[in-house]
C-alpha positions as CSV (number, residue, x, y, z in Angstrom):
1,X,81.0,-26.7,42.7
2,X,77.7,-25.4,44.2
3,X,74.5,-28.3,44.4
4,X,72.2,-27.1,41.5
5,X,69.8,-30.0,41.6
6,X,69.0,-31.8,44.7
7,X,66.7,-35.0,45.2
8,X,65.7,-36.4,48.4
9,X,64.2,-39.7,49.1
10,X,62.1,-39.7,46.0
11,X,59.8,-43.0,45.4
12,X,58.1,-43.4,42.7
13,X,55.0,-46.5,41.7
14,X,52.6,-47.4,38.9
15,X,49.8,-49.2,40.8
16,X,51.3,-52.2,43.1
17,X,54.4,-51.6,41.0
18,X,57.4,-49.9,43.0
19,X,59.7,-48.2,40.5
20,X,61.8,-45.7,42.6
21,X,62.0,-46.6,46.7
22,X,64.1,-43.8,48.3
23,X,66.4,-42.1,45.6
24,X,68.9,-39.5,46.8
25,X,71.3,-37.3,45.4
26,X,72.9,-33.7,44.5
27,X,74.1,-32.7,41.5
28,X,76.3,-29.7,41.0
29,X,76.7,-27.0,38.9
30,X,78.9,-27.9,35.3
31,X,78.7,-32.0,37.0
32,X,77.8,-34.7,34.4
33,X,76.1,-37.2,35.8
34,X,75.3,-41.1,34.2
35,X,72.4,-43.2,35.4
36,X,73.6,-46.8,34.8
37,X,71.5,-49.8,34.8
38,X,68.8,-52.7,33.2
39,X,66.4,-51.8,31.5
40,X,63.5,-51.1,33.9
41,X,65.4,-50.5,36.4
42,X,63.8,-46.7,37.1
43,X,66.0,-44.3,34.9
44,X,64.0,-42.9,32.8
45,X,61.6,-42.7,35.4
46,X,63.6,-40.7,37.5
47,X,64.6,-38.5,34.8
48,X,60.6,-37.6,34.1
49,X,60.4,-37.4,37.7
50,X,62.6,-34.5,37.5
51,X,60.9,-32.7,34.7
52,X,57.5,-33.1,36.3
53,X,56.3,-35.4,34.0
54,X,55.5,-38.1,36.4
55,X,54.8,-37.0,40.1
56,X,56.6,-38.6,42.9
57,X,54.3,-40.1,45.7
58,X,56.7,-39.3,48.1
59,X,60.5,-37.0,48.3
60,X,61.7,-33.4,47.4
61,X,63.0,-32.3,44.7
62,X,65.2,-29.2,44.8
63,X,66.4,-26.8,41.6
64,X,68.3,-24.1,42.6
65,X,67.0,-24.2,45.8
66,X,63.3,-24.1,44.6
67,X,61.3,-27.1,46.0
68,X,59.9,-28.3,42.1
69,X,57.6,-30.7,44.0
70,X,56.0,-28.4,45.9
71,X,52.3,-28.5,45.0
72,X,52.4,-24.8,44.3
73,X,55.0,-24.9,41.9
74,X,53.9,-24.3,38.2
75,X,55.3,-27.6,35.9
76,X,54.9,-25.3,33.2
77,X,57.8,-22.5,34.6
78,X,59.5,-25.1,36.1
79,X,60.0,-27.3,32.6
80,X,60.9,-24.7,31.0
81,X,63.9,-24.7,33.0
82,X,64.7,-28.4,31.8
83,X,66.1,-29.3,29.0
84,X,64.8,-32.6,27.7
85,X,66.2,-35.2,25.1
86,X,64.4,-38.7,24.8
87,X,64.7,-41.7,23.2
88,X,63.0,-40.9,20.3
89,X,63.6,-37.7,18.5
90,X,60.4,-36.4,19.2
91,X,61.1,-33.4,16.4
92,X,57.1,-32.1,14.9
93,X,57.7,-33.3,12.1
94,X,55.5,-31.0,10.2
95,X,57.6,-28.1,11.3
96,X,60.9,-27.2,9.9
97,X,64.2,-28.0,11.9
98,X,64.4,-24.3,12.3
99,X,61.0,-24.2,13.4
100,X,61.6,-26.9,15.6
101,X,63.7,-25.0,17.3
102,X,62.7,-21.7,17.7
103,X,58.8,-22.8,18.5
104,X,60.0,-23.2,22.1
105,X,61.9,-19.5,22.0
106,X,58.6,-17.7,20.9
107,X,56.4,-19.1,23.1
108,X,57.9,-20.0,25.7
109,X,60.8,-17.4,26.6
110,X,58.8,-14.8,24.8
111,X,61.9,-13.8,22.2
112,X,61.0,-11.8,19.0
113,X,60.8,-14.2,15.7
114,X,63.9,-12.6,14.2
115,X,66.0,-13.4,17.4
116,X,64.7,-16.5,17.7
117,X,65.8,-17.2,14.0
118,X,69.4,-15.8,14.6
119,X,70.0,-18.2,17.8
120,X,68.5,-21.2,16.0
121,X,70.9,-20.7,12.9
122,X,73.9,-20.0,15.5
123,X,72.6,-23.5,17.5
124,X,72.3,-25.4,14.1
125,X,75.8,-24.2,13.0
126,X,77.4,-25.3,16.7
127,X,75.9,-28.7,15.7
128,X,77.0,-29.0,12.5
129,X,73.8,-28.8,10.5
130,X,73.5,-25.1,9.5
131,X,72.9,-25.9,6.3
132,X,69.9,-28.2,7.1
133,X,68.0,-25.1,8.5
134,X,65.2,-25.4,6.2
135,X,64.7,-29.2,6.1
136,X,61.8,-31.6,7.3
137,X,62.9,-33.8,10.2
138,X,62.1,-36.7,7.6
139,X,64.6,-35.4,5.6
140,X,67.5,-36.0,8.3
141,X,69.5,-39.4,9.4
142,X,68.8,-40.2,13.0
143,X,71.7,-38.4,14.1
144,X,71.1,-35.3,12.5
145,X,67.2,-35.5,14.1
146,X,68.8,-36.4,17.6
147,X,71.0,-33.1,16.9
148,X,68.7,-31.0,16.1
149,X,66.9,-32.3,19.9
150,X,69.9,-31.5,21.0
151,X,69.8,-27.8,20.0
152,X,66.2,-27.6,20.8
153,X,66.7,-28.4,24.1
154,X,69.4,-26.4,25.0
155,X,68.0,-23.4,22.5
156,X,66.4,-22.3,26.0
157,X,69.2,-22.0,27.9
158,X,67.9,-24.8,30.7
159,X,69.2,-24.8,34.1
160,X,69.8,-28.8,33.6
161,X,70.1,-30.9,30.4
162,X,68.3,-34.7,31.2
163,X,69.4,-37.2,28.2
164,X,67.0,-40.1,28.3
165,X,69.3,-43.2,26.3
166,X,69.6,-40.7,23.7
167,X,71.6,-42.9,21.3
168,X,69.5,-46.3,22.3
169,X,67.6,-45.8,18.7
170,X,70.2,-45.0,16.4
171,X,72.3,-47.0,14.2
172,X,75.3,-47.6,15.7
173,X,77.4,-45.7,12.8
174,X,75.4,-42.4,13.9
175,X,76.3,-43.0,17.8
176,X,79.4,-41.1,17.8
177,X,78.6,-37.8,16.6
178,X,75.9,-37.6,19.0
179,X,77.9,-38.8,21.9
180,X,80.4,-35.7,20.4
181,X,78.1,-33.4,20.6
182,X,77.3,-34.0,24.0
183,X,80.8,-34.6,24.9
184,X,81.0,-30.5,23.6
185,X,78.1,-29.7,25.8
186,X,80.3,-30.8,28.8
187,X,83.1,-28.6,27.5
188,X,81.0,-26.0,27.6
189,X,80.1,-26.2,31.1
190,X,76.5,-27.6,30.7
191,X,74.8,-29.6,34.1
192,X,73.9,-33.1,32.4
193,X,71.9,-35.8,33.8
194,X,72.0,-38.5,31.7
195,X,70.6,-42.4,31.4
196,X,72.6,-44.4,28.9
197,X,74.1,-47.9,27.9
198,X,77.2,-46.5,26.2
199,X,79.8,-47.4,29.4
200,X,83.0,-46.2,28.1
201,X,81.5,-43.0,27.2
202,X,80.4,-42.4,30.7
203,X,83.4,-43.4,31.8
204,X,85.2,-40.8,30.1
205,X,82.6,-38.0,30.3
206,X,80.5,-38.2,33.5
207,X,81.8,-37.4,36.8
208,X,79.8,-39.7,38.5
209,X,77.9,-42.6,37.8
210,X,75.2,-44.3,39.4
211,X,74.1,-47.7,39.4
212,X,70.1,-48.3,40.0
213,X,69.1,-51.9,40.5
214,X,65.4,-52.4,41.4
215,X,64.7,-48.2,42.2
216,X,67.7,-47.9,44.3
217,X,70.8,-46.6,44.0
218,X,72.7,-50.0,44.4
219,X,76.6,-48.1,43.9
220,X,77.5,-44.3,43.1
221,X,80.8,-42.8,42.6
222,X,83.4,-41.4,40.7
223,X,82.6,-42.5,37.1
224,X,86.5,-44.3,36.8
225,X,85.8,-46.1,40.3
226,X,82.3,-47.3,39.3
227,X,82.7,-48.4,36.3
228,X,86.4,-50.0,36.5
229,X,86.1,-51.2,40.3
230,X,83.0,-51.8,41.2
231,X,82.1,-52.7,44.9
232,X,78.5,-53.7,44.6
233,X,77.8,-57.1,42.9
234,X,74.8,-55.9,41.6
235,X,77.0,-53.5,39.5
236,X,79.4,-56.4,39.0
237,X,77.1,-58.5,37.4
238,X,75.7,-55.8,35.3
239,X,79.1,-54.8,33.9
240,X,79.9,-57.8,32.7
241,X,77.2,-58.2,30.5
242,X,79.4,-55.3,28.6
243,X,82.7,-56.8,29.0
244,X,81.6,-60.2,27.6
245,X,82.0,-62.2,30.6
């Protein structure tokens, strides 16, 4: 594996607030990678560091050997090479889950409407809603709306795939056939960076896992090693909390 994404030193603050002091890392091409800790503790952050939706005060950030943070670089062209999946669904929900997803094909990777139709309907049918083409978000059960997110974000073929606690919202009967979905995207060979709660799914999907305690990385590692031996008692005491200790 080559290093698609690199970050270097990156620190991140909100006024006299520190939220990321010196974050480092390379993630490689096909490599799932799960960003572990308390709430607070600077993932999501550093995930809309890496889409340019927060600037860093300090660091590089590298994306197929393009330095992202320059100051020249256009957030735009660069986003566009991101795929994004928050929280939240996020879907417009005035628009039509086809619509949803081909909005981003027409404008932004200039496709014809009828091709942009086709590869939305093939996306919906790869997440098991291609019958649902034609529905209101508000129509859907959170897992179908986080799908749909799902296939709006990858509908543009992004270089990465950042997964902000997608699941943190939904009920916990909808958890799995999201997590499934995204175990698939692994399958297919898709470079995933992803913030989440959900510990034995990391451990059996992500390749690494990193544990951030106060906007460093306190432990990284193979995700088995991390998350079944931890060295760090930082990431000790937060795995208990999931253990029941």
């Amino acid at each position: 594996m080559t290093s698609l994404l690199r970050l270097d030193n990156i620190h991140k603050s909100f006024g006299e607030t520190s939220v990321l002091s010196g974050i480092s890392m390379d993630v490689s091409h096909g490599e799932v990678v799960a960003l572990i800790g308390a709430s607070g503790s600077g993932k999501s952050t550093l995930l809309r560091c890496i889409n340019l939706l927060e600037q860093i005060d300090d660091g590089q950030i590298w994306l197929s050997g393009d330095d992202i943070t320059d100051p020249r670089a256009n957030p735009d062209a660069i986003r566009a090479r991101i795929g994004v999946v928050f929280q939240q669904f996020n879907l417009f929900p005035h628009l039509s889950v086809l619509h949803n997803i081909t909005l981003s094909l027409i404008q932004v990777k200039k496709m014809k409407k009828s091709a942009a139709r086709d590869h939305a309907h093939q996306l919906l049918a790869h997440v098991g809603l291609g019958d649902k083409a034609n529905w209101y978000p508000d129509r859907l059960s959170g897992g179908q709306q986080q799908r749909v997110a799902l296939a709006r974000a990858i509908a543009c073929k992004p270089e990465v795939l950042l997964l902000d606690e997608i699941t943190s919202a939904l009920d916990p009967e909808l958890v799995d056939e999201v997590l499934e979905l995204v175990r698939t995207l692994k399958e297919e060979g898709t470079t995933i960076i992803m913030a989440t709660h959900e510990m034995a799914f990391a451990r059996d999907v992500a390749d690494r896992v990193f544990f951030i305690s106060g906007g460093v990385i306190a432990e990284g590692g193979p995700a088995v090693d991390v998350l079944q031996n931890p060295q760090d008692a930082r990431t000790q005491a937060f795995l208990q909390r999931f253990r029941g200790q």
